[in-house]
Residue frames as qw, qx, qy, qz and C-alpha x, y, z in Angstrom:
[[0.081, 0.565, -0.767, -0.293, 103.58, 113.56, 106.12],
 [0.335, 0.014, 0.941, -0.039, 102.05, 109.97, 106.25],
 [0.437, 0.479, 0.657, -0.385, 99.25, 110.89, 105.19],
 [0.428, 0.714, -0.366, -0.416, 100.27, 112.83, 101.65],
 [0.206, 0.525, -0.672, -0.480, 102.04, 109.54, 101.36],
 [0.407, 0.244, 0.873, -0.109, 99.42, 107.12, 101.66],
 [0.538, 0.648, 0.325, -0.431, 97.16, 109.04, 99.84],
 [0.421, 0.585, -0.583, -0.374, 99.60, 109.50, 96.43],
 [0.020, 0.013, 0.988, 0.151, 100.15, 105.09, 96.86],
 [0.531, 0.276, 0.787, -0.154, 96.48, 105.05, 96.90],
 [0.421, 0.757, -0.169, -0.471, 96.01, 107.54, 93.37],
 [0.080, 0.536, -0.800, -0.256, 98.27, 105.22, 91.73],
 [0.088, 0.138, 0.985, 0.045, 95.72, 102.03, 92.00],
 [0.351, -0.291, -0.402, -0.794, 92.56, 101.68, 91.04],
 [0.176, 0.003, 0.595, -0.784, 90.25, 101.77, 93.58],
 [0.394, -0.404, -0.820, -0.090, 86.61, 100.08, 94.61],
 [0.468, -0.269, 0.213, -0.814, 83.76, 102.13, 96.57],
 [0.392, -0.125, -0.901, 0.140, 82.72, 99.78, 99.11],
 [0.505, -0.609, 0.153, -0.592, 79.77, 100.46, 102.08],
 [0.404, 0.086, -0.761, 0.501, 82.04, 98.85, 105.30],
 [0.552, -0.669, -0.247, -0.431, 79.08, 98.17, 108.30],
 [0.452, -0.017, -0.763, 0.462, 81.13, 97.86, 111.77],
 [0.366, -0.857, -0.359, 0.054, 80.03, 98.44, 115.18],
 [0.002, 0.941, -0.079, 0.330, 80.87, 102.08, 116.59],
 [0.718, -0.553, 0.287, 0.310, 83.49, 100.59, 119.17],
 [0.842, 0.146, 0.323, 0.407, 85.53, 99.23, 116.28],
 [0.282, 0.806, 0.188, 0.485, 85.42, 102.79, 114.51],
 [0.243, -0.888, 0.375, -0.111, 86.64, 104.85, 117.61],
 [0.689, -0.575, 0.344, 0.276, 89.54, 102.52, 117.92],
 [0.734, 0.290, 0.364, 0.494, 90.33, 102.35, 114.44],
 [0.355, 0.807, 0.027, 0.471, 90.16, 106.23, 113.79],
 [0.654, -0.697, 0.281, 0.092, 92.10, 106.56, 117.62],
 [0.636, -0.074, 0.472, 0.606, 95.44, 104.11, 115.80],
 [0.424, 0.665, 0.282, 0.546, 94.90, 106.54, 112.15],
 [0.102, -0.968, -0.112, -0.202, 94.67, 109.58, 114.19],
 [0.769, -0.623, 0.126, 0.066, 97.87, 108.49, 116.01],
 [0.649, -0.011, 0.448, 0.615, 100.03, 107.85, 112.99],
 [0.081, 0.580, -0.148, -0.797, 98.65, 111.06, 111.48],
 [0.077, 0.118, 0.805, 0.576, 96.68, 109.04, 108.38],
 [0.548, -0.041, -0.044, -0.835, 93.40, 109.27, 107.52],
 [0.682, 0.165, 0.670, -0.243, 90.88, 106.35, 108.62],
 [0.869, 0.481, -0.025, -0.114, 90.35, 105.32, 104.90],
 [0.547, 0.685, -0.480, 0.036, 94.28, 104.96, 104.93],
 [0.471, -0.328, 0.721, -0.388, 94.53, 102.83, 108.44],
 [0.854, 0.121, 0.307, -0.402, 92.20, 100.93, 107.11],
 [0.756, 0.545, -0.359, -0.042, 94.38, 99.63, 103.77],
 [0.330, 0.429, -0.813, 0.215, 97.07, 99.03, 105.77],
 [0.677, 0.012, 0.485, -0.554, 94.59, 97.24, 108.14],
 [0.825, 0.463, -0.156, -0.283, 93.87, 95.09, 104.69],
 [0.439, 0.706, -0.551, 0.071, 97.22, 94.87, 103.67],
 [0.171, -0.402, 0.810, -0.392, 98.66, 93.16, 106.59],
 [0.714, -0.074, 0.618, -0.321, 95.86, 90.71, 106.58],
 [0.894, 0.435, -0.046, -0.096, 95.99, 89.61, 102.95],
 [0.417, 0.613, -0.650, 0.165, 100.02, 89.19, 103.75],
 [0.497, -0.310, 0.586, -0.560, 99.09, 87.40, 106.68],
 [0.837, 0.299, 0.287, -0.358, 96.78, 84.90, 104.58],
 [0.691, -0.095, 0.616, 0.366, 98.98, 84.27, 102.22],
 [0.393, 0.691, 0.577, 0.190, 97.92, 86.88, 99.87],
 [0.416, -0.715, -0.002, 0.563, 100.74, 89.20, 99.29],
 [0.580, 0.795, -0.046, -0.173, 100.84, 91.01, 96.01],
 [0.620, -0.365, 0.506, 0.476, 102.94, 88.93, 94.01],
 [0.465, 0.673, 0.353, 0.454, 102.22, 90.40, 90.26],
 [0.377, -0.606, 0.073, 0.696, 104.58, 94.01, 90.19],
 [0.566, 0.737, 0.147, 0.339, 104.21, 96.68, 87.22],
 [0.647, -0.207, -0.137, 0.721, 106.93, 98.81, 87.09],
 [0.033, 0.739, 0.167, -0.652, 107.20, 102.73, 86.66],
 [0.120, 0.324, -0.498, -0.795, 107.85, 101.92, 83.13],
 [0.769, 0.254, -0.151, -0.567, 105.00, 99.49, 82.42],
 [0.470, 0.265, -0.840, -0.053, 106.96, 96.39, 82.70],
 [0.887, -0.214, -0.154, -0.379, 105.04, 93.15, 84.06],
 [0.169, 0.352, -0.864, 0.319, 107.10, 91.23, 86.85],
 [0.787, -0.534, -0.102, -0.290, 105.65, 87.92, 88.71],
 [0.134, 0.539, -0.767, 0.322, 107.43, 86.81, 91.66],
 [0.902, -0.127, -0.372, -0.180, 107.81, 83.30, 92.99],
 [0.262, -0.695, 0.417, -0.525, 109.32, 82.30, 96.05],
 [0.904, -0.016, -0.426, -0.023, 110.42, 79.73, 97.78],
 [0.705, -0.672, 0.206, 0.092, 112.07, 78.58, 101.56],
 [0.812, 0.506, -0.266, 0.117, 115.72, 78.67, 101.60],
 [0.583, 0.101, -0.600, 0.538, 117.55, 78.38, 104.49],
 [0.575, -0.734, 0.020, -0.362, 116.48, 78.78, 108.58],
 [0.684, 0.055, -0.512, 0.517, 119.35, 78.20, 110.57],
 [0.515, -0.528, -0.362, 0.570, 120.78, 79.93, 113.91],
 [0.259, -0.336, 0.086, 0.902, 121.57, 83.24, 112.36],
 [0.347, 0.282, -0.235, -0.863, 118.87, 84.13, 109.79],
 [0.542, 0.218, 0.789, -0.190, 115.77, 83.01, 107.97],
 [0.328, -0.380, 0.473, 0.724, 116.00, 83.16, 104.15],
 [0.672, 0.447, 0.580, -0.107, 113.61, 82.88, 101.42],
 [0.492, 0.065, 0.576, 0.649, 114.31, 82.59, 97.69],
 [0.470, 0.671, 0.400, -0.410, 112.49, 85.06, 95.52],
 [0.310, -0.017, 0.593, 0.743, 112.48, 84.98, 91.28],
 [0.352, 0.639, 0.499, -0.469, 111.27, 87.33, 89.08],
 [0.440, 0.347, 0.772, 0.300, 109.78, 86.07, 86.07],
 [0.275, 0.296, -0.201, -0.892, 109.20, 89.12, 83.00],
 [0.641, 0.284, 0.702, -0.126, 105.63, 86.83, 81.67],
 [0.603, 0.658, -0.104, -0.439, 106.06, 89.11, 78.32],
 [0.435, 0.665, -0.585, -0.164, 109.27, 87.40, 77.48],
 [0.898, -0.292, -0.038, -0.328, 108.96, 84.09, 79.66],
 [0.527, 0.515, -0.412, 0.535, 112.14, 84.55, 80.96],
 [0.469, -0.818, -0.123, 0.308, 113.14, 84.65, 85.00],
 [0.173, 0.861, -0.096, 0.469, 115.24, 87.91, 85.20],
 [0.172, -0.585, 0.495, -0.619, 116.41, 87.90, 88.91],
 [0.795, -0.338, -0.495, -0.093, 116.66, 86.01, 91.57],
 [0.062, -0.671, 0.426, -0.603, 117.50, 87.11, 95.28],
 [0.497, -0.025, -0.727, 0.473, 118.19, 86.24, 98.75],
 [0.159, -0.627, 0.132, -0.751, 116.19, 87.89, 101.51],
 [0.587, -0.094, -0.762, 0.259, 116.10, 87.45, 104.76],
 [0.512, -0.815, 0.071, -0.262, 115.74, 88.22, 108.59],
 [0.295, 0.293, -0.789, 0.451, 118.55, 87.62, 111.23],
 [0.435, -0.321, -0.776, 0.323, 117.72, 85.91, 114.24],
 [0.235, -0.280, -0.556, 0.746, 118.18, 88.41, 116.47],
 [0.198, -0.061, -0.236, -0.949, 115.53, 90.56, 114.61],
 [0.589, -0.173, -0.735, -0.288, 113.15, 87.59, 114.77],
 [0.543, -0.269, -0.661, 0.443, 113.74, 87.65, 118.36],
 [0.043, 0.175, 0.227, -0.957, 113.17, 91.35, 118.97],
 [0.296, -0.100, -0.277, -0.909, 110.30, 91.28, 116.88],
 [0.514, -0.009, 0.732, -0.447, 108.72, 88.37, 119.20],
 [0.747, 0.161, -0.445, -0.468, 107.65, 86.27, 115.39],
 [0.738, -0.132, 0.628, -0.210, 106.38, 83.17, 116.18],
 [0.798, 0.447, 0.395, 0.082, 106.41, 81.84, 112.68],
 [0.330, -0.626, 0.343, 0.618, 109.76, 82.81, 111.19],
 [0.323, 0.212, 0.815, 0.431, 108.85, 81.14, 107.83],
 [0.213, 0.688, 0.539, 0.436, 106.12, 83.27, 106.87],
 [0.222, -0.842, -0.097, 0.483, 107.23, 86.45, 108.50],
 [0.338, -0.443, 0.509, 0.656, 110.48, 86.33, 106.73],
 [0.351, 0.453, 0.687, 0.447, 108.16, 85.70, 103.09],
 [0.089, 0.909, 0.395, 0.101, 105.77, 88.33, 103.64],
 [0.218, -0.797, 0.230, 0.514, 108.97, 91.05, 104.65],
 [0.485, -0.328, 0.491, 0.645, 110.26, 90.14, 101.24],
 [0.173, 0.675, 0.593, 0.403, 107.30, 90.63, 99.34],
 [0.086, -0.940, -0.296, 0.146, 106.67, 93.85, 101.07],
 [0.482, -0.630, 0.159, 0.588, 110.34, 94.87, 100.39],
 [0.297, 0.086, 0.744, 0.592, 110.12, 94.17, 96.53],
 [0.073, 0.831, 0.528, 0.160, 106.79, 95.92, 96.53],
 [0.280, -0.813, 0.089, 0.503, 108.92, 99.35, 98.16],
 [0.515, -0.180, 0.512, 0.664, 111.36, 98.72, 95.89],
 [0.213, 0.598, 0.739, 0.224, 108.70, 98.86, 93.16],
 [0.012, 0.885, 0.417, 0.207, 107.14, 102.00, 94.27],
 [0.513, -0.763, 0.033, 0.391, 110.52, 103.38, 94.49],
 [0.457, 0.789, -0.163, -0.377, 110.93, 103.53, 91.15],
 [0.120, -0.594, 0.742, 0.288, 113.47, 101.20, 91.40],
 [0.797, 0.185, -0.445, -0.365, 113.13, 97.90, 88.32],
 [0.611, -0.558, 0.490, -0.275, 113.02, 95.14, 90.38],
 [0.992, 0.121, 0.031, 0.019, 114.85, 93.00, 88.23],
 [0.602, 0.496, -0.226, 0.584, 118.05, 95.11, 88.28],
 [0.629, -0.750, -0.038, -0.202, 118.37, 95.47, 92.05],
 [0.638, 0.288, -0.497, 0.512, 122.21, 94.94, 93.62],
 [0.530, -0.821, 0.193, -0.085, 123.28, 95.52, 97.48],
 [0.437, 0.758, -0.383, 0.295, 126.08, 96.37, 98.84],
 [0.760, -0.607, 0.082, -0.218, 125.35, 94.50, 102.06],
 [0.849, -0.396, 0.259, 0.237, 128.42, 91.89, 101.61],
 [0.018, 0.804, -0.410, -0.430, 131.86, 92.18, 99.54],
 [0.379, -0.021, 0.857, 0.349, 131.65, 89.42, 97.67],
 [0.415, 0.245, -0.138, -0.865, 130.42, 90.50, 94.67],
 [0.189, -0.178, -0.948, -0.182, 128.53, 86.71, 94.07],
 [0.112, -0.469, -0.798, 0.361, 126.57, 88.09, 96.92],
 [0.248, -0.014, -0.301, -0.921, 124.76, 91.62, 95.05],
 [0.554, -0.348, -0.539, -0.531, 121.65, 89.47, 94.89],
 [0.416, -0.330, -0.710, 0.463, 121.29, 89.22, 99.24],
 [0.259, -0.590, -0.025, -0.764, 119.59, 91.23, 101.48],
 [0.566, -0.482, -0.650, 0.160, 119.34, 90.15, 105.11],
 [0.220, -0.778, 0.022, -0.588, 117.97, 92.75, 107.64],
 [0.596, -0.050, -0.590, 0.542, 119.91, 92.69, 110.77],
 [0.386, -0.619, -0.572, 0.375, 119.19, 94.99, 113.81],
 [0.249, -0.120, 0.253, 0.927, 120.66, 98.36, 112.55],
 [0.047, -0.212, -0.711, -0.669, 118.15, 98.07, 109.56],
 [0.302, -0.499, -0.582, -0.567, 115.00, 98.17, 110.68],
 [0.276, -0.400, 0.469, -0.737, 112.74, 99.68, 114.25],
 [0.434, -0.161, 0.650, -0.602, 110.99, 97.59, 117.06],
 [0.607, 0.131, 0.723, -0.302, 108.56, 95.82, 115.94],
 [0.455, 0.262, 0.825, 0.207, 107.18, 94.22, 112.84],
 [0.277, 0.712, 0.594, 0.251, 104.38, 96.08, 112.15],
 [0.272, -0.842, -0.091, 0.458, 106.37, 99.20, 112.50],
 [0.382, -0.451, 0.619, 0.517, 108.38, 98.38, 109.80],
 [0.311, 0.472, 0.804, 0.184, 105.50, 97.63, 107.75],
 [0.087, 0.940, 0.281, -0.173, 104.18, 100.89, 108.15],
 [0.155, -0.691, 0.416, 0.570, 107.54, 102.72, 107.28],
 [0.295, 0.028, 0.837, 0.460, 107.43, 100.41, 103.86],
 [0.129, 0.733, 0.653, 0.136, 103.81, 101.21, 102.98],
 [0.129, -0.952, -0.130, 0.244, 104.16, 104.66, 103.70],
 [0.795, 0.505, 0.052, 0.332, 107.46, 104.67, 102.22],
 [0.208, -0.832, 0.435, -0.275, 109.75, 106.69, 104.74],
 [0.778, -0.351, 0.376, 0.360, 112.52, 103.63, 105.35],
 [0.289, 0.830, -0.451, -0.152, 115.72, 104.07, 103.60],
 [0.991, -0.056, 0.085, 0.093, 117.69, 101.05, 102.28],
 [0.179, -0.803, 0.494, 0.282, 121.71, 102.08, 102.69],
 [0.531, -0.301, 0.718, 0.334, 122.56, 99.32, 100.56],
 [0.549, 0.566, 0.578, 0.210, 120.37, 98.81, 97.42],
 [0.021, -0.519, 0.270, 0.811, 121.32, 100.11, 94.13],
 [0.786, 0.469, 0.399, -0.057, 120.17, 99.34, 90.71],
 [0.555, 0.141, 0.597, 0.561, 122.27, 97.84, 87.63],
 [0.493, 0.445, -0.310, -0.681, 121.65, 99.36, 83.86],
 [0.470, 0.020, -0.791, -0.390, 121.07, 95.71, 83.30],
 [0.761, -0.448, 0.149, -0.445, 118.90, 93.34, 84.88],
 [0.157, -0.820, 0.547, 0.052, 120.69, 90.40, 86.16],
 [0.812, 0.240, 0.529, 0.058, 120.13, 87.64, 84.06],
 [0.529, 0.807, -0.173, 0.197, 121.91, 90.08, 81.48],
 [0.242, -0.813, 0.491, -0.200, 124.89, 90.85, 84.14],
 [0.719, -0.317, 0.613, -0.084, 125.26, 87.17, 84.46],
 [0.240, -0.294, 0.799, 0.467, 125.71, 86.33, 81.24],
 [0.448, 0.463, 0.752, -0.140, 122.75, 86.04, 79.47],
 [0.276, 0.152, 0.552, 0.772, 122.21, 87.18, 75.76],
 [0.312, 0.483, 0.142, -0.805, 119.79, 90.09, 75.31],
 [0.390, 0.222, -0.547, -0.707, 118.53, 88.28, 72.16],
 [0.161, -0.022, -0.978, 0.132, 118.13, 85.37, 74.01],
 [0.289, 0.312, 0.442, -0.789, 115.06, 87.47, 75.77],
 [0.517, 0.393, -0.232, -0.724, 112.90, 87.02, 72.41],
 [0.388, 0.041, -0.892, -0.230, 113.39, 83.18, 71.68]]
C-alpha cells in the first residue's frame, strides 16, 4: 500500500536521474527504515529529502492544482501562546494577482509536547505547508478549503490539530501526509474560493 502510493506522487512530478555515492553502512540502514514501512529505497529516500528541505526552510511553497491553477503561499507567525502555535498562511492566484484565501493553522500544545518539538515556530510552519500540499494532492483547490473544526462560522478558515488528529510522533505524521493515508474529519471545500464567499466581486479577479 505505501508503496503504490509513493510511487503514483512520484509519476505526477517530473523527475531528475541522479548517481547518489554513500557508504554501504548508510544504504543497509536506509533500505532496513524503506523495507520497514513497506516503500521502496528510491521512495525513503524522497521523503528522506523532503523532510530536510522542510527542515531548511525549503518547503514547497508554489502549488498547481488538479485543474492547472497556479497558487503561491505566504506565511507568516501568528500567535504562540499556552494552548497552540499558529501560523498565518495566504494564497495568492499570481495569474490574477489576487490573494484568494487565507487560513489559520496550527498545533496545540499538548501535541507539541507529545511530539517532544523543540522549535514550535518552525514545526508548526512546515505542518502547514505539508498540510496544504495533502490538500493539494487531494484534489482538493486550496483556495476553497472550509473546516468544520469550530461553530463559529468566522472560524471555516482554522485548522488546529489537537491530540485526536494526528499519531505519536512528528515524523509519523509526515509520512501518513506524503503517502497520503491521513484523513481530515473536518475539511470540506466551498464552490467558491473565499475571497468570493467573503464578499469579493468575481470581476474584481480581472482588474
Amino acid at each position: 500500500m505505501h508503496s503504490r502510493n509513493y510511487n503514483m506522487r512520484e509519476d505526477k512530478q517530473k523527475t531528475t536521474n541522479i548517481s547518489l555515492r554513500i557508504p554501504e553502512e548508510y544504504r543497509k540502514v536506509l533500505q532496513v527504515q524503506a523495507d520497514k514501512k513497506a516503500i521502496s529505497l528510491n521512495a525513503h529516500l524522497l521523503r528522506v529529502f523532503e523532510i530536510h528541505l522542510m527542515n531548511s526552510g525549503f518547503g514547497p511553497t508554489s502549488i498547481t492544482s488538479s485543474t492547472g491553477r497556479l497558487f503561491q503561499i505566504r506565511s507568516e507567525p501568528h500567535l504562540d501562546n499556552v494552548d497552540e502555535t499558529t501560523w498565518a498562511f495566504f494564497i495568492d492566484e499570481p495569474k490574477f494577482e489576487k490573494e484568494r484565501a487565507y487560513y489559520l493553522i496550527g498545533i496545540a500544545r499538548t501535541v507539541l509536547r507529545d511530539w517532544q518539538v523543540q522549535d514550535k515556530a518552525t514545526a508548526s510552519k512546515e505542518i502547514g505547508l505539508a498540510l496544504l500540499n495533502y490538500y493539494n494532492r487531494r484534489g482538493l483547490e486550496i483556495d476553497r478549503l472550509v473546516w468544520n473544526q469550530y461553530p463559529n462560522p468566522d472560524s471555516d478558515g482554522r485548522r488546529i490539530l489537537q491530540p485526536i488528529d494526528v499519531p505519536e510522533s512528528m515524523e509519523q505524521f509526515l509520512d501518513l501526509l506524503m503517502a497520503d493515508q491521513w484523513k481530515d474529519k473536518f475539511i470540506d471545500q466551498s464552490e467558491k474560493s473565499q475571497d468570493i464567499r467573503r464578499g469579493r466581486s468575481e470581476s474584481a479577479l480581472y482588474r
